[in-house]
DRENDO-1510 file (C-alpha; in Angstrom, 1 decimal, always signed):
<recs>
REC; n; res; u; v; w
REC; 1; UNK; +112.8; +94.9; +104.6 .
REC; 2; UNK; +116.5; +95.5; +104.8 .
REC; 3; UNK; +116.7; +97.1; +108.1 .
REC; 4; UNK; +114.3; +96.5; +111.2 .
REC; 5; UNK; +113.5; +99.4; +113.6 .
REC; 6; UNK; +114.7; +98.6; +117.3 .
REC; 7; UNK; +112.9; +100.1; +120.4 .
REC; 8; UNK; +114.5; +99.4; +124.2 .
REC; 9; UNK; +112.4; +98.7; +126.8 .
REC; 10; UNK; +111.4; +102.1; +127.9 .
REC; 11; UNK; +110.3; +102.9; +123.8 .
REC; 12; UNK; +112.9; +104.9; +122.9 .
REC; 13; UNK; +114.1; +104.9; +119.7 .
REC; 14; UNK; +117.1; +103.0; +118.8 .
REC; 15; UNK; +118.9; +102.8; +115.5 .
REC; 16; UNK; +117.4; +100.2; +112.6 .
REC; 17; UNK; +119.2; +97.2; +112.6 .
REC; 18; UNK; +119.5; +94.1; +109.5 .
REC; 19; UNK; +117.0; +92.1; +109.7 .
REC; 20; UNK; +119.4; +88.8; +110.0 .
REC; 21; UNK; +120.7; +90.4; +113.1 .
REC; 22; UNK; +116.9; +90.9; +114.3 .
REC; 23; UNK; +116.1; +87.1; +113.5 .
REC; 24; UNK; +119.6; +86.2; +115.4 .
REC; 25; UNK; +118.0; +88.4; +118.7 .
REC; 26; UNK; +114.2; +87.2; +118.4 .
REC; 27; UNK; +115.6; +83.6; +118.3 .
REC; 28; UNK; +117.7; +84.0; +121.5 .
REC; 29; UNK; +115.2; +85.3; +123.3 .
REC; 30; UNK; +116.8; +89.4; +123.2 .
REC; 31; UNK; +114.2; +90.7; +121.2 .
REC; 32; UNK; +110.2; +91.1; +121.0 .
REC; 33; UNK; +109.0; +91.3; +117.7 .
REC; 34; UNK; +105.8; +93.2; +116.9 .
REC; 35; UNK; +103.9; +94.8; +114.1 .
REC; 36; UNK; +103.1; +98.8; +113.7 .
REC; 37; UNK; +100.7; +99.2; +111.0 .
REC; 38; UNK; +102.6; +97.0; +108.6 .
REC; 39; UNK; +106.4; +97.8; +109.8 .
REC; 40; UNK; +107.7; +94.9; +111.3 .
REC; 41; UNK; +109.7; +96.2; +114.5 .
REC; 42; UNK; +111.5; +94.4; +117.5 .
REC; 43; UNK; +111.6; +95.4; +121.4 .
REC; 44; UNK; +114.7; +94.9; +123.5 .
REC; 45; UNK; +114.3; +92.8; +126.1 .
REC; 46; UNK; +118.2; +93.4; +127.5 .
REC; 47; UNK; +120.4; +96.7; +127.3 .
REC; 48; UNK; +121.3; +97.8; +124.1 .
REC; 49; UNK; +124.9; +97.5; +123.1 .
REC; 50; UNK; +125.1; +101.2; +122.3 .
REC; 51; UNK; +123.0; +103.6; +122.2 .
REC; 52; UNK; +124.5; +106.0; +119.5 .
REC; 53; UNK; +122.2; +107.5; +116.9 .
REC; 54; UNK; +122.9; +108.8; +113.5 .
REC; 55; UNK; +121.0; +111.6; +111.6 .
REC; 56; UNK; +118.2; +110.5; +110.0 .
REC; 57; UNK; +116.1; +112.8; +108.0 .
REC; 58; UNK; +112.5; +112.2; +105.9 .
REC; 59; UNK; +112.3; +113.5; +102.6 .
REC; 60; UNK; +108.3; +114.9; +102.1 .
REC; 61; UNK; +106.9; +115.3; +98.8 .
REC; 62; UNK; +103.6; +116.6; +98.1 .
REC; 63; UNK; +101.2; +115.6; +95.7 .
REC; 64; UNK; +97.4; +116.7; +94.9 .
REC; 65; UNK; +96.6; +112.8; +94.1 .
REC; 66; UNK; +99.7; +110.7; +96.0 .
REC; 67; UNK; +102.3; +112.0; +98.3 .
REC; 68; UNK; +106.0; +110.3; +98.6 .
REC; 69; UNK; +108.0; +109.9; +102.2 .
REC; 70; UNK; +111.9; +108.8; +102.2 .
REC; 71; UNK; +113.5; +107.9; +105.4 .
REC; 72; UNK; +117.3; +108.1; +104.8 .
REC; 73; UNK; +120.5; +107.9; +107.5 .
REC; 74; UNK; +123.8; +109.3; +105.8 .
REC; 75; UNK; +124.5; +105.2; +105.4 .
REC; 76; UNK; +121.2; +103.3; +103.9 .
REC; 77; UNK; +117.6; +104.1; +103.1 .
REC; 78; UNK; +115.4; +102.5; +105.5 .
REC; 79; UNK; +112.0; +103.0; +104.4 .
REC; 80; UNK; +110.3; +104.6; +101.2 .
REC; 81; UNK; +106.3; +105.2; +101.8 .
REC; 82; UNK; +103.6; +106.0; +98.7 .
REC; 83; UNK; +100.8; +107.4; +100.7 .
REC; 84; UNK; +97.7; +108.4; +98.9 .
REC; 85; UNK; +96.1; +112.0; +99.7 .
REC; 86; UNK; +93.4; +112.8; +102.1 .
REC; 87; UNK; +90.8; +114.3; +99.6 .
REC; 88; UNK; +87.2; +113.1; +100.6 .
REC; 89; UNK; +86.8; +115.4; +103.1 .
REC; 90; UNK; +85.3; +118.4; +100.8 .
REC; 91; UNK; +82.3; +115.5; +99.8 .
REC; 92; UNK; +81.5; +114.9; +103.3 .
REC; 93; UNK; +81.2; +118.9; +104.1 .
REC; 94; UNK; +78.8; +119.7; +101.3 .
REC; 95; UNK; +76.8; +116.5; +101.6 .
REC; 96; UNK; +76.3; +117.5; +105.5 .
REC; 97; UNK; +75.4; +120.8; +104.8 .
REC; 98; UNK; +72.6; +119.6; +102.2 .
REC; 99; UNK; +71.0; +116.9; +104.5 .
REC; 100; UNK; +71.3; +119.9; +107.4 .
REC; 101; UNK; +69.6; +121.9; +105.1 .
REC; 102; UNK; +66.8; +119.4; +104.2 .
REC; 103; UNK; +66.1; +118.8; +108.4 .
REC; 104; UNK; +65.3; +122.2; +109.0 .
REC; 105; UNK; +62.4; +122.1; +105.9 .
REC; 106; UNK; +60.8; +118.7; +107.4 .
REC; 107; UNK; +58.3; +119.0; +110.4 .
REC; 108; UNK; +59.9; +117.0; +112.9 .
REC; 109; UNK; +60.8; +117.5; +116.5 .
REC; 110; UNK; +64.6; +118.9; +116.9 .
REC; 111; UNK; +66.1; +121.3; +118.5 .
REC; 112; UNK; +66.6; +125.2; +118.3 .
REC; 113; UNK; +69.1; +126.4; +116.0 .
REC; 114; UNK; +72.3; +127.8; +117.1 .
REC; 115; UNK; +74.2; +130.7; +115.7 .
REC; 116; UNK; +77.2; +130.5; +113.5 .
REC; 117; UNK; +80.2; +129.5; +116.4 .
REC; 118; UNK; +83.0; +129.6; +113.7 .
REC; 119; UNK; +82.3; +133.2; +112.2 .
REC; 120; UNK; +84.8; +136.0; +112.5 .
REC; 121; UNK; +87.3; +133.2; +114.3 .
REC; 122; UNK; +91.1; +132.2; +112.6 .
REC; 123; UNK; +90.4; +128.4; +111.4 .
REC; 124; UNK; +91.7; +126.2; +108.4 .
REC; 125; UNK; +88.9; +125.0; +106.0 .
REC; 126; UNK; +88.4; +121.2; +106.6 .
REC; 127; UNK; +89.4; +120.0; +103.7 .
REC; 128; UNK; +92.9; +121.9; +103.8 .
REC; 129; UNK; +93.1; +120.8; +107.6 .
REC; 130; UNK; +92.7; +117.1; +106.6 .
REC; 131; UNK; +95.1; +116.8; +104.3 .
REC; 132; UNK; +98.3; +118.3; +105.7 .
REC; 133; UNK; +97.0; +116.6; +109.1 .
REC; 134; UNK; +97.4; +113.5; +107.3 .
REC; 135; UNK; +101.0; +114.5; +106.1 .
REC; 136; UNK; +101.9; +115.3; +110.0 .
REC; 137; UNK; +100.2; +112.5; +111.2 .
REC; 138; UNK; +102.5; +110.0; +108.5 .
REC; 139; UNK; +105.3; +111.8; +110.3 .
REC; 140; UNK; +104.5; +111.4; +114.1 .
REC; 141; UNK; +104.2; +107.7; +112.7 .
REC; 142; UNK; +107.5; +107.3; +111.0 .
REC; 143; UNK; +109.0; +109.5; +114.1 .
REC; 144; UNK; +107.6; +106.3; +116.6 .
REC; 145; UNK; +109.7; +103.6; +115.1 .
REC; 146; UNK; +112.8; +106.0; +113.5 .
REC; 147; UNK; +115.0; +108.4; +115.5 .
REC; 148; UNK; +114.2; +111.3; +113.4 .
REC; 149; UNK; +115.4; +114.5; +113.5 .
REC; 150; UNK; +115.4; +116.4; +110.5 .
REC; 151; UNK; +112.5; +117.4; +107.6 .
REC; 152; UNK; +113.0; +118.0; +104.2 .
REC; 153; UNK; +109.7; +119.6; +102.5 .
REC; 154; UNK; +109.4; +120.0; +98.5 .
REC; 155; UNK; +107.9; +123.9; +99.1 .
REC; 156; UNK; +104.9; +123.9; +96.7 .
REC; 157; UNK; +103.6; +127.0; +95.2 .
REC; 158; UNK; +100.9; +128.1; +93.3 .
REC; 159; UNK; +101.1; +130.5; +90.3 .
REC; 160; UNK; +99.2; +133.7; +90.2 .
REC; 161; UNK; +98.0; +135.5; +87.4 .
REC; 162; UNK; +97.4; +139.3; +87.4 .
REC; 163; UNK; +94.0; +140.3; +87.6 .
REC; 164; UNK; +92.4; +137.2; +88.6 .
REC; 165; UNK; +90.7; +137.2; +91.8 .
REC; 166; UNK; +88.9; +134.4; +91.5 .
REC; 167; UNK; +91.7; +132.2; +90.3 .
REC; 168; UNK; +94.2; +133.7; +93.1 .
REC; 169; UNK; +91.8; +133.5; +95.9 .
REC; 170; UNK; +91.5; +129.7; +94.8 .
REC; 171; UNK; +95.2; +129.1; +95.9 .
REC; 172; UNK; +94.7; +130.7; +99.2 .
REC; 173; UNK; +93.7; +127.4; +101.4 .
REC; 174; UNK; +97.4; +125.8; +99.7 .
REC; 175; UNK; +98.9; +128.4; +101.6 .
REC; 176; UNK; +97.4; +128.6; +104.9 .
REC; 177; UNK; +97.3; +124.5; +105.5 .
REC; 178; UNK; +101.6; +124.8; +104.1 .
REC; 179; UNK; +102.3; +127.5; +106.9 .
REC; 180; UNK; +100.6; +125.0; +109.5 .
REC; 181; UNK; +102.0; +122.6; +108.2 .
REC; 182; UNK; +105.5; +124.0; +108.7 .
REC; 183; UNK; +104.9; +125.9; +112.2 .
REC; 184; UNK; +103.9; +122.2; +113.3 .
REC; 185; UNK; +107.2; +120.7; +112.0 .
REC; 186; UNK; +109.2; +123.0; +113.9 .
REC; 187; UNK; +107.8; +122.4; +116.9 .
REC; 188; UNK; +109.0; +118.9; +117.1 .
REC; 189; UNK; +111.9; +118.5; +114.1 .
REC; 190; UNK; +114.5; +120.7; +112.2 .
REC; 191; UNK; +112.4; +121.8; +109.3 .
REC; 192; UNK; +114.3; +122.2; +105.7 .
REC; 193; UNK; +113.0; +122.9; +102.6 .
REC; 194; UNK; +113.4; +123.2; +99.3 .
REC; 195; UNK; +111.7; +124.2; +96.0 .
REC; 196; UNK; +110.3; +122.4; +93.0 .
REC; 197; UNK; +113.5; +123.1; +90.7 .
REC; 198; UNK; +115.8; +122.6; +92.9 .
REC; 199; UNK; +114.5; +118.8; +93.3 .
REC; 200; UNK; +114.5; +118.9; +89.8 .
REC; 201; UNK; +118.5; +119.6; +89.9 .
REC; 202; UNK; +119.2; +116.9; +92.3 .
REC; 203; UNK; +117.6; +114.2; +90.9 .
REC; 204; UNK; +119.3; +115.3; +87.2 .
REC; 205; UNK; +122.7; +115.6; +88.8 .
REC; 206; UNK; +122.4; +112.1; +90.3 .
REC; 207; UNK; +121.1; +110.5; +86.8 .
REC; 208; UNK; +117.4; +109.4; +88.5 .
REC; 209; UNK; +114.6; +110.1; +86.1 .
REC; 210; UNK; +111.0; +110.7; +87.4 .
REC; 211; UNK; +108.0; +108.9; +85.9 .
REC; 212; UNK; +105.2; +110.9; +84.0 .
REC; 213; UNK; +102.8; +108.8; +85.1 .
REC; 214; UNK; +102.0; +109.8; +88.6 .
REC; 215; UNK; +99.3; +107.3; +90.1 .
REC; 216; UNK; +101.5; +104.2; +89.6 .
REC; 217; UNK; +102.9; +102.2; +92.7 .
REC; 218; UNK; +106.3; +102.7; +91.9 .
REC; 219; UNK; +109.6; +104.6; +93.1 .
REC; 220; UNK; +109.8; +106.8; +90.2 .
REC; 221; UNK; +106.3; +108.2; +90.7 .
REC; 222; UNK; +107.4; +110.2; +93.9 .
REC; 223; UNK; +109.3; +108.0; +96.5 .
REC; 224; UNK; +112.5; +109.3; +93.5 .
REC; 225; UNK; +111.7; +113.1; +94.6 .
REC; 226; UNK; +111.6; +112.3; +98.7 .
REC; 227; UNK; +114.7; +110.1; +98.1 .
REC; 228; UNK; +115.9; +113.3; +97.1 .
REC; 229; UNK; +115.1; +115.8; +99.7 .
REC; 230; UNK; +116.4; +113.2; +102.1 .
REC; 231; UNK; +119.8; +112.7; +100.2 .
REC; 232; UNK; +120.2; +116.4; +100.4 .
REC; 233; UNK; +119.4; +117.1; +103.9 .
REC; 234; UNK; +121.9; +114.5; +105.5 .
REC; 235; UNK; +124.1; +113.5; +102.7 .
REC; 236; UNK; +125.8; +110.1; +102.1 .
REC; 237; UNK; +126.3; +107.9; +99.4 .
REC; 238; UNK; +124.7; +109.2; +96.0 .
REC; 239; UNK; +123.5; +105.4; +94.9 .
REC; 240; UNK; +119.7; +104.4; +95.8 .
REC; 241; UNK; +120.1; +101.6; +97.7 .
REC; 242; UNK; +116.6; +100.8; +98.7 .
REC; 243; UNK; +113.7; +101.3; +96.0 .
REC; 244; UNK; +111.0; +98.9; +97.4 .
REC; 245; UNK; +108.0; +101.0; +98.5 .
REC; 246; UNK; +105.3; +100.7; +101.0 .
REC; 247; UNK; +101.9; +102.0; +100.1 .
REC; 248; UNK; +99.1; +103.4; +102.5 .
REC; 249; UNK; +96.2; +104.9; +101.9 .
REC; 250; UNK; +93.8; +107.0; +104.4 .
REC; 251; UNK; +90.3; +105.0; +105.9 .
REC; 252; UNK; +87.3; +107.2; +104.7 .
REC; 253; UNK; +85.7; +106.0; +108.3 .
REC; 254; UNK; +81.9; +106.8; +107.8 .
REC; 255; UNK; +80.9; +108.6; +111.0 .
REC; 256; UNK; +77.9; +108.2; +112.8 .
REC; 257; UNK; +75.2; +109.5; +111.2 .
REC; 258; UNK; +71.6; +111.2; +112.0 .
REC; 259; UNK; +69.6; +109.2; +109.5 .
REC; 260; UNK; +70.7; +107.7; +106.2 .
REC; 261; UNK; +70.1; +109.7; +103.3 .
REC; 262; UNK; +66.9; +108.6; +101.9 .
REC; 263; UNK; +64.0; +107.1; +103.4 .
REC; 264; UNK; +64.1; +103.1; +104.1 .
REC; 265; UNK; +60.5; +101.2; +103.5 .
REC; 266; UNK; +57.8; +102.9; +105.8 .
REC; 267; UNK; +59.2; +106.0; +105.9 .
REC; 268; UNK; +61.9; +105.8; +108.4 .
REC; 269; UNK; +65.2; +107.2; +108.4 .
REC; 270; UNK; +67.0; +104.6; +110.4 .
REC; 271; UNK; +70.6; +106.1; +112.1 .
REC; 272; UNK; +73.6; +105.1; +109.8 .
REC; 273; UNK; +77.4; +105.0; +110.3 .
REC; 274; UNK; +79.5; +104.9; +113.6 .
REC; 275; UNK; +82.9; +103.7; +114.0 .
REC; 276; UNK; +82.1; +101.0; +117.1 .
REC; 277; UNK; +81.3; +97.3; +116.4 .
REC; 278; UNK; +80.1; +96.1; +119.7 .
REC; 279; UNK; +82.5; +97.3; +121.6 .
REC; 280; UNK; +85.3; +97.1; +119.1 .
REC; 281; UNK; +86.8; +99.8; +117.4 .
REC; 282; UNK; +86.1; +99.6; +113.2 .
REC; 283; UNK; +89.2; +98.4; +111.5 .
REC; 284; UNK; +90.8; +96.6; +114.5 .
REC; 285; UNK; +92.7; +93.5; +113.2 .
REC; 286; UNK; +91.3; +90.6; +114.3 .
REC; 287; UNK; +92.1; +86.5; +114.5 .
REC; 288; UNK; +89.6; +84.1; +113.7 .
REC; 289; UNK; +89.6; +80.0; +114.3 .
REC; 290; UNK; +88.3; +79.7; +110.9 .
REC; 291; UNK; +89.6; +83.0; +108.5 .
REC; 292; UNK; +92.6; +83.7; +110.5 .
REC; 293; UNK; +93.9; +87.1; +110.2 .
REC; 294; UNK; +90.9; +89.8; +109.6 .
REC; 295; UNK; +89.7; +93.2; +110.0 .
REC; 296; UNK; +86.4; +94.1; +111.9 .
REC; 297; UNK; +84.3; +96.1; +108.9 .
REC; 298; UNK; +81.1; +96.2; +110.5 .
REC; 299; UNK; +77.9; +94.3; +112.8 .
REC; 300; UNK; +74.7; +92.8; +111.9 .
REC; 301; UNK; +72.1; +91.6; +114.2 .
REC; 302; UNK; +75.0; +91.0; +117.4 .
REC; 303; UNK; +77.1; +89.2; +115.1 .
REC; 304; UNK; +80.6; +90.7; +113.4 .
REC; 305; UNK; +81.3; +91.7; +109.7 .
REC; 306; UNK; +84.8; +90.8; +108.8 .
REC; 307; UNK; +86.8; +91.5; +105.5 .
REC; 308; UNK; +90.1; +90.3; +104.3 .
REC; 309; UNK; +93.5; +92.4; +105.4 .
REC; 310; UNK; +94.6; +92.4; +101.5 .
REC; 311; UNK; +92.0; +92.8; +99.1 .
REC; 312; UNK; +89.4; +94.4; +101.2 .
REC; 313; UNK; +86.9; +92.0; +100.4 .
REC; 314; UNK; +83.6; +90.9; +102.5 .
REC; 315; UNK; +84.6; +87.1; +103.7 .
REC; 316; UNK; +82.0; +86.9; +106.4 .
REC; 317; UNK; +79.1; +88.5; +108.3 .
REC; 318; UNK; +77.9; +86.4; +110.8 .
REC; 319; UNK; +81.4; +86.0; +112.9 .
REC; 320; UNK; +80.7; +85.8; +117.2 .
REC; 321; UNK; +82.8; +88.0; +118.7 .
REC; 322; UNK; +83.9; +84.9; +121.0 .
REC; 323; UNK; +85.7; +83.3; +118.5 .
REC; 324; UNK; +88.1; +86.3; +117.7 .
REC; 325; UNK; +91.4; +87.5; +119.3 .
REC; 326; UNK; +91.9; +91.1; +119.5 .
REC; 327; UNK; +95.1; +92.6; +118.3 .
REC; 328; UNK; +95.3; +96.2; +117.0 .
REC; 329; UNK; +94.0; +98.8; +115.3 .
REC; 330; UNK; +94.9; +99.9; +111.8 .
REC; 331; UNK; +95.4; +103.8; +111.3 .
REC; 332; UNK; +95.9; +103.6; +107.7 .
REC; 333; UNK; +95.4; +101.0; +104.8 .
REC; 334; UNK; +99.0; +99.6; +104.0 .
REC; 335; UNK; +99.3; +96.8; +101.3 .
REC; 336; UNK; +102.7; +95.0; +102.4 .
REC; 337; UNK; +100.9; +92.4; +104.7 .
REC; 338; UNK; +101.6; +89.4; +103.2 .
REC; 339; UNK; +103.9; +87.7; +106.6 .
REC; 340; UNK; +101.7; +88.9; +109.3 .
REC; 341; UNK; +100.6; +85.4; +109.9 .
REC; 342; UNK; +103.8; +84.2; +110.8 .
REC; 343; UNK; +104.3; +86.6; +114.2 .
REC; 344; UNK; +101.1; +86.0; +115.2 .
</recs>
């Protein structure tokens, strides 16, 4: 990274500085360093010099499969994030309501069942809630480490058709998750946005091209579009002078469970799921004497499952919790993680 976000001592948000200054101010002792969910940040430990802060806007493009986040001052482009879209949640929904269906067939004690506490009462579907929550939650993030203060939202809309119910009704969730989306933007930043063509415009005026294929890990797939929006909202120089990207991805946690899904030898249904791994939170980052830096996947028999930061794969399952350090919890799957050994 270019540019390193600053905090003072209180937390407030200071301007990003370059990282050769940061190195200069961890080395003399004026700076903390510390990791938030991938970003590498530093903590003043003094007064800052000045406490001045620019305008700096995020550029927010939606996407049904990927999504693309642009934090831009008027001067430099501090961070571009690829963040894949919450959409497991409709699975989960239908799958509970066929194994709640399935309990109430089976003789077994339980208890009596209760009426219908969501009917005739304003609510977003799950689904729709889940993934613009995950938008706004990106943002509460990027609004930790940045002083932002402005939002620039690529306004999606969906096409009707006259005469078709079923396919306008289908649209109707895009809508009512966009508003609540956008009331809970105001609340906390100046809200902006802008439609599809008009995107379109900007990138063609400033000579950036878009790339057709839109599940790649590159700028052009959607970081170009939320470069964009940013460059619109707070202006500057029309050059893209960061394109590096950092990809996350949501954690499909698997809750805590009843039973598992089908019967386990004898008949049982042991419990399944749960995101607590005797007494530690699932997906906490964790440092071994042996494996170094790892994350807490699961337990087995009092013992610790852990898996590796970077390609998610199983590299032990028999780990004692004694032997581990405790250092955070990961909110998201992020894949630039390649120094964290070194601040450690």
């Amino acid at each position: 990274m270019n540019f390193v976000p600053v905090k003072d001592k209180t937390g407030n948000q200071l301007m990003p500085t370059t990282s050769v200054r940061a190195a200069l101010m961890i080395k003399c002792g004026d700076a903390t360093p510390y990791w938030d969910n991938g970003i590498f940040c530093i903590r003043l430990n003094r007064e800052p010099s000045s406490r001045y802060k620019q305008q700096i806007a995020v550029g927010v493009d939606p996407g049904s499969k990927k999504e693309g986040f642009t934090v831009k001052s008027e001067s430099h482009t501090y961070l571009n994030v690829q963040a894949d879209a919450h959409t497991h949640t409709k699975k989960k929904i239908e799958k509970r309501r066929q194994l709640r269906s399935g309990r109430r067939s089976r003789k077994c004690p339980n208890r009596q069942n209760r009426m219908n506490r969501l009917v005739n009462k304003e609510r977003i579907p799950a689904s729709t809630r889940a993934r613009w929550h995950w938008k706004l939650r990106i943002l509460d993030w990027l609004a930790k480490i940045y002083p932002i203060t402005r939002v620039c939202v690529e306004d999606i809309k969906a096409k009707t058709w006259k005469g078709a119910k079923k396919w306008n009704q289908s649209f109707s969730p895009l809508e009512v998750g966009k508003q609540w989306f956008y009331t809970e933007v105001r609340k906390r930043w100046q809200l902006f946005t802008l439609q599809g063509h008009e995107t379109k415009d900007i990138r063609d005026s400033l000579g950036l091209k878009k790339s057709s294929k839109k599940t790649e890990d590159v700028f052009d797939a959607h970081c170009v579009d939320s470069w964009c929006l940013a460059y619109h909202t707070i202006g500057g120089e029309p050059i893209v002078d960061n394109s590096d990207i950092f990809c996350i991805s949501p954690i499909n946690v698997q809750r805590r469970c009843l039973h598992r899904q089908l019967p386990q030898k004898g008949g049982k249904r042991p419990r399944y799921g749960g995101t607590m791994c005797l007494g530690i939170v699932k997906n906490t980052i964790v440092k071994h004497v042996k494996h170094g830096l790892a994350v807490v996947c699961g337990h087995n028999n009092g013992y610790l499952n852990l898996q590796s930061i970077e390609s998610r794969e199983r590299i032990s399952r028999s780990t004692k919790l004694s032997d581990c350090k405790i250092l955070t919890k990961l909110n998201f799957r992020y894949k630039s993680i390649s120094n964290l050994s070194c601040y450690f």
